[in-house]
C-alpha positions in Angstrom: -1.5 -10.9 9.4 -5.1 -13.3 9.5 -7.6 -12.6 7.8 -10.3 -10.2 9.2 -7.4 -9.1 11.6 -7.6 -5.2 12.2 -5.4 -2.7 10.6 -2.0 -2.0 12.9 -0.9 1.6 13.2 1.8 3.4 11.2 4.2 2.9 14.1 8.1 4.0 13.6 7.1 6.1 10.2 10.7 8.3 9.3 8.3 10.9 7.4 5.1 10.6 5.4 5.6 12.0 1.2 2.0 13.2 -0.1 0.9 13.9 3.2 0.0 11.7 6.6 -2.4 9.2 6.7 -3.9 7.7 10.6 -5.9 4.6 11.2 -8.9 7.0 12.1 -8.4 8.8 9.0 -8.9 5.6 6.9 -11.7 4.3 9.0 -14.9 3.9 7.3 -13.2 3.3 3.5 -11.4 0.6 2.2 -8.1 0.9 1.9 -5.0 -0.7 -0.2 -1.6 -0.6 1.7 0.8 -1.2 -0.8 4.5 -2.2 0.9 7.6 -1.6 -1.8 11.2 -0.4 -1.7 12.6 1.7 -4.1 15.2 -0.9 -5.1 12.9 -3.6 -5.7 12.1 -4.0 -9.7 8.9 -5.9 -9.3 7.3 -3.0 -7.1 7.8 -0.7 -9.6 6.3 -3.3 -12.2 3.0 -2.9 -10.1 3.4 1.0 -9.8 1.2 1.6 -12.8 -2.0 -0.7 -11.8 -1.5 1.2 -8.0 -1.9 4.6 -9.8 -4.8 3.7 -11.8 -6.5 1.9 -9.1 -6.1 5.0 -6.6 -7.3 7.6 -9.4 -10.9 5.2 -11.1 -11.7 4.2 -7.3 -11.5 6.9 -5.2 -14.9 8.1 -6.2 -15.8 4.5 -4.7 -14.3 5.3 -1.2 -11.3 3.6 -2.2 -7.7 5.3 0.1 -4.6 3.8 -0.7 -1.3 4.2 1.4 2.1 3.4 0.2 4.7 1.9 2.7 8.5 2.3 1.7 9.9 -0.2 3.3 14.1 -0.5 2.9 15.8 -4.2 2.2 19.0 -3.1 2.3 20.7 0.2 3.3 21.0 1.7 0.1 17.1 1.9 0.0 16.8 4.6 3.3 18.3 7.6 1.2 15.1 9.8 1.4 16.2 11.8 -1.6 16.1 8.7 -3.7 12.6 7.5 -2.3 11.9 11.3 -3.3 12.8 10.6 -6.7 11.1 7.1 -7.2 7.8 8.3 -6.1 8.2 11.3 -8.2 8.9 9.4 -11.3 6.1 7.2 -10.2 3.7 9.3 -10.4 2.6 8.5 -6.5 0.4 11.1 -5.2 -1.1 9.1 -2.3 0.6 9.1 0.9 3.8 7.3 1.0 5.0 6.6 4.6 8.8 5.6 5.1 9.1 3.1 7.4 13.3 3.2 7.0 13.3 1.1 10.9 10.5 -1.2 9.2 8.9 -1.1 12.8 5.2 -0.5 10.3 6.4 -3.4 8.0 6.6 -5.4 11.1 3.5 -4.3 12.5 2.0 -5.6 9.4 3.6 -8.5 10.1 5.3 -8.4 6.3 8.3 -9.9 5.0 7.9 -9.2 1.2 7.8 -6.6 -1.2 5.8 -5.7 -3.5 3.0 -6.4 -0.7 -0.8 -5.7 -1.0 -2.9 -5.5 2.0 -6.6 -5.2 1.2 -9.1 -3.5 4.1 -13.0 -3.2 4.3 -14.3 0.3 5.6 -14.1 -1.8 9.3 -10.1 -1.9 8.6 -9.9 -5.8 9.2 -8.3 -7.4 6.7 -10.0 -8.7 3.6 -7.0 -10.0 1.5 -2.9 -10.1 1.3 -1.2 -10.4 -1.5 2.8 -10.4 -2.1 4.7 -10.2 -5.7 3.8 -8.2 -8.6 2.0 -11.3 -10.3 -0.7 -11.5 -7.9 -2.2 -8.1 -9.0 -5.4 -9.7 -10.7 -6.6 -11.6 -7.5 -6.0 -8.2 -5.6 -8.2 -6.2 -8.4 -10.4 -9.4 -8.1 -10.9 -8.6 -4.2 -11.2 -4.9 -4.6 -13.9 -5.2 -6.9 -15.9 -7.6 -4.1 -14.8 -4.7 -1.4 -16.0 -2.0 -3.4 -19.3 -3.3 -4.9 -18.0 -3.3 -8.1 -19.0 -5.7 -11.0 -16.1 -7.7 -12.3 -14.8 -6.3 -16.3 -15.2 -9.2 -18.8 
């Protein structure tokens, strides 16, 4: 995806964990799509800065939707998903995308991926791998009107 690109639809989604999330439902808030697999090592590195994130900005409009996305086989066991997002402490909605036709929508190839939205859904920053976390926190303060921590 470009920048300032609208959000796609959910297309293809297996079943939504945490409950269902649409395109109109996150219009008007900013919104943090995170795109992981539960065999990826680096997504779960990022897990923790997701969580707290979702819980200290919410009260700033802030919705954030998780996107399991499989990269191999293994990863489309639903009970294991389950389990990861359980021991993850993920209480946003998780959508699995086991056909990857959302991942595709998105237009992604990586995981752990970050896609950043303004309250207009268009696309304010992308990010992929757990080490870009800081520049996504940088962007989410700029969305949210927030003043940068020294």
């Amino acid at each position: 995806m470009r920048l300032h690109e609208e959000m796609p639809d959910f297309p293809g989604i297996t079943e939504w964990i945490n409950g269902q999330a649409t395109k109109a439902d996150l219009a008007g808030s900013p919104v943090l799509v995170h795109i992981w697999s539960v065999s990826c090592y680096m997504c779960k590195e990022s897990m923790p800065s997701i969580n707290e994130w979702r819980d200290q900005y919410a009260a700033n409009g802030l919705k954030v939707i998780g996107i399991h996305t499989p990269q191999s086989e293994k990863d489309t066991d639903i009970e294991m998903i389950k389990k990861a997002i359980a021991e993850q402490h993920l209480t946003h909605p998780i959508a699995i995308d086991n056909d990857r036709e959302t991942a595709d929508a998105f237009q992604n190839e990586y995981v752990p991926a970050f896609y950043l939205f303004d309250e207009a859904l268009q696309l304010r920053h992308f990010q992929a791998g757990e080490k870009g976390l800081q520049l996504v926190k940088k962007r989410l303060f700029r969305i949210l009107g927030i003043e940068e921590e020294s």
